[in-house]
N, C-alpha and C positions, 0 to 999 in steps of 0.2 A: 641429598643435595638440595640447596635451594634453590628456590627458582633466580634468586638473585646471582647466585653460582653458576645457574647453567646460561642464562644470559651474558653474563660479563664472559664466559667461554667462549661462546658461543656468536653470539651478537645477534642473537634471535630472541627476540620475545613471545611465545607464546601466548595463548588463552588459556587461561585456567583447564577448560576440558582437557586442551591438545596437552597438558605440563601433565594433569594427573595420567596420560597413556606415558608421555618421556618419562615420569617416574617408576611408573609398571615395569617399563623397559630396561629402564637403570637398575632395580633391583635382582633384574633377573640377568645381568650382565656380568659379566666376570670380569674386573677391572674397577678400577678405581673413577670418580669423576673425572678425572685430567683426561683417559681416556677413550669414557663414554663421549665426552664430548668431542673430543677428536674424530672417534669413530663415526659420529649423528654430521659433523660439517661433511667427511668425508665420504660418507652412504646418501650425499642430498637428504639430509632430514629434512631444512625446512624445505626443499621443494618439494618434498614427498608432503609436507604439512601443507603448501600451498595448493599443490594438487587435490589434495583431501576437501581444503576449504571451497574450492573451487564447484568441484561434486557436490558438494551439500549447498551449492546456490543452485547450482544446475536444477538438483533433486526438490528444492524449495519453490524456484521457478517454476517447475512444472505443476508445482499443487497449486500454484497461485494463479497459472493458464487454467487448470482445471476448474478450481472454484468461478475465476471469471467467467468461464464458459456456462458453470450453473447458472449463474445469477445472471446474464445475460439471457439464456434461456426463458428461466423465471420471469426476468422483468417483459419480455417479450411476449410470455404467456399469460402474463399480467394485462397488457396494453389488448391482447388479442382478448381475451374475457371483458374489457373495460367496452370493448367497441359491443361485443354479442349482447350488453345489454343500455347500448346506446349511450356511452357515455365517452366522451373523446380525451385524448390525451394529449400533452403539448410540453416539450422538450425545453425548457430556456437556458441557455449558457448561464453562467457565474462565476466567478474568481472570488480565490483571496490570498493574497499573497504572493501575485504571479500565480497561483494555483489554480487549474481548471474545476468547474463541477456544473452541476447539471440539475434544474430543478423539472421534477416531472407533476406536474397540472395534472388534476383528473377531474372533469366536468359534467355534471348529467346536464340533462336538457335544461333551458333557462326557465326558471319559474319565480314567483317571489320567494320563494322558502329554499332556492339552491342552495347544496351548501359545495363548495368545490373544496379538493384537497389538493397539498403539495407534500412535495418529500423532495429533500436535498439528499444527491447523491453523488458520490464521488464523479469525476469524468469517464473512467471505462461503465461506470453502473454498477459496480461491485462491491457498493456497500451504503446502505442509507445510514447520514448524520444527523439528519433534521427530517420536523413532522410535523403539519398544522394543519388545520380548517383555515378556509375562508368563506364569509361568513352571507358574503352577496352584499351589505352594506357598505360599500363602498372602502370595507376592512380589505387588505394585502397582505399578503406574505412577504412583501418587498421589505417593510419597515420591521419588520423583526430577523429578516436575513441580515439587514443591512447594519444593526446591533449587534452581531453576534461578528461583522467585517466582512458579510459576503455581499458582492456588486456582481449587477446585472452586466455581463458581455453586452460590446455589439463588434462589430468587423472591424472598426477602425482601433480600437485596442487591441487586438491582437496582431492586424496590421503594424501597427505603430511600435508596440514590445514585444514582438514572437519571443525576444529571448530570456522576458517574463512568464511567457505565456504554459509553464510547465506540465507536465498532467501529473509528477508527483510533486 
């Protein structure tokens, strides 16, 4: 059967993965299409297909709390070793798009030859986009975030569009 077949039966459309398991099933069914489909409405297929998809968000969700939870660690273990050798670190909001994100400043002491870095990071911290030096000549990272469409937060923008203001 095709998948055009079990849709117009049906009035379910599948994902590819979920057709090639309906097909498994079809072959190994005793009946004709007319009834396999009859059978898959009448057993809740696709609720059973919804509930499936459901679980593998669920099961997906949780690797993605998982991973969060490293890299949040990480980046915490990061900030804790930046201070043990005196050099501070500094959080600044950014957007693009309605999008949150987060640029993280690491400073040593002021000297003529500082050189400070940033890293753009998503807004939970779970994933650096961007990376640069700055150079203490009065060079930023502003003007090459700001090429690329990312803008510095303040309160009154997210104030003003919270429903801009997304974190994905």
């Amino acid at each position: 059967m095709m998948l055009s077949e079990f849709v117009e039966r049906t009035g379910f459309e599948p994902m590819p993965a979920e057709y090639a398991k309906i097909e498994e099933a079809y072959c190994g069914f005793n009946g004709d299409k007319d009834a396999f489909c009859k059978a898959f409405v009448a057993g809740d297929g696709e609720k059973k297909i919804y509930q499936a998809r459901a679980a593998e968000i669920d099961r997906l969700n949780g690797k993605i709390l998982d991973m969060d939870k490293t890299f949040q660690q990480s980046s915490a273990e990061y900030e804790r070793e930046c201070r043990k050798h005196d050099l501070s670190t500094e959080r600044v909001p950014f957007q693009r798009n309605g999008r949150k994100y987060i640029a993280l400043i690491t400073r040593p002491p002021k000297t003529e030859s500082s050189v400070e870095t940033w890293a753009l990071l998503t807004a939970t911290g779970t994933m650096q986009l961007l990376h640069g030096i700055i150079n203490g000549v009065n060079a930023n990272y502003l003007g090459k975030l700001a090429a690329q469409g990312y803008f510095q937060c303040n309160q009154n923008t997210a104030q003003q569009h919270p429903e801009q203001m997304s974190l994905f």
